[in-house]
N, C-alpha and C positions, 0 to 999 in steps of 0.2 A: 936822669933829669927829665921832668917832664916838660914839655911844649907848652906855651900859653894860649893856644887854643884849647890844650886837653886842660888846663886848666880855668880858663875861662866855661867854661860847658860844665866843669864839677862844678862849679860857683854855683852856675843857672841852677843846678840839680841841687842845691844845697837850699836856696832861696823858695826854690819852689815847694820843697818838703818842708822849708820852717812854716811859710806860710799857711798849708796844709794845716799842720798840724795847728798853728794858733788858730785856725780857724774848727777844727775839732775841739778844741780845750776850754778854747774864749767862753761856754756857757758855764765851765764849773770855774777854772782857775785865769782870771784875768791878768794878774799878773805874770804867770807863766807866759801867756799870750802875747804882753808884752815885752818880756824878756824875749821869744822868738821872732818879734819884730825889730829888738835890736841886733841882735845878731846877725838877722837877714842884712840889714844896712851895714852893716860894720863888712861880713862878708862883700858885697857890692862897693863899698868904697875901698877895699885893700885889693881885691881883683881884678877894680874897674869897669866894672860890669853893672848894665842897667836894672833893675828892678824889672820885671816884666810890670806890661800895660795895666794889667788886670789887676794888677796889686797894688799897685800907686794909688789908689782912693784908700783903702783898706785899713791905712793908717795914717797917724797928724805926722806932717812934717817936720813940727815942732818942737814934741814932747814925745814921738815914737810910742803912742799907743795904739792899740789895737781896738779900732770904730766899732761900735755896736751900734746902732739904732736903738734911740730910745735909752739907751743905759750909759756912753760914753759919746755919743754921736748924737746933734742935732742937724736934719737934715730940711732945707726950704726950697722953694724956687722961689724966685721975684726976676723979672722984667731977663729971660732969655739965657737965669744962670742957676745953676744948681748951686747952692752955700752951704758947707759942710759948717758947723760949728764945734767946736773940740770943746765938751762939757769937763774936762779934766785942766786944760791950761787957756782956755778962753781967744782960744785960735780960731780964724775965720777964711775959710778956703772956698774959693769962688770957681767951678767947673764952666764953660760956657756952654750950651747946646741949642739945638734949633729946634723953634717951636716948630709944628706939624698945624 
């Protein structure tokens, strides 16, 4: 039987390699791309484990695709916030940050 730390950590290691990978693939097969962002989540919510930071932008909340700039991703600032716009399900994700 294994430990659910050693389990938890194969998670991390699994999430981190799908993401990898869709983010190698995303230029030729987007779909693929987002097939490995559902599974990332699926993994994450059966192990209980968080998404790393870095990857939480990378895809819509909503519809689990994988953001492109420009080809599935519309990206603006206005008044102190980054706004992602999900050109696939018409989703509107508001980041805040600070002007300089």
């Amino acid at each position: 039987m294994v430990s659910k730390k050693t389990q938890k950590n194969i998670a991390k290691e699994h999430i981190e390699a799908l993401f990898k990978e869709a983010k190698k693939i995303s230029k030729s097969n987007h779909s693929l791309a987002d097939r490995y962002v559902t599974l990332a989540r699926k993994i994450s919510a059966k192990c209980k484990v968080r998404i790393p930071k870095k990857y939480k932008k990378l895809f819509c909340k909503k519809c689990c695709k994988y953001l492109i700039p420009g080809k599935t991703l519309r990206a603006r600032t206005k008044k102190g916030k980054l706004i992602y716009y999900c050109l696939n399900c018409k989703h509107i994700t508001r980041y805040p940050f600070k002007k300089i």
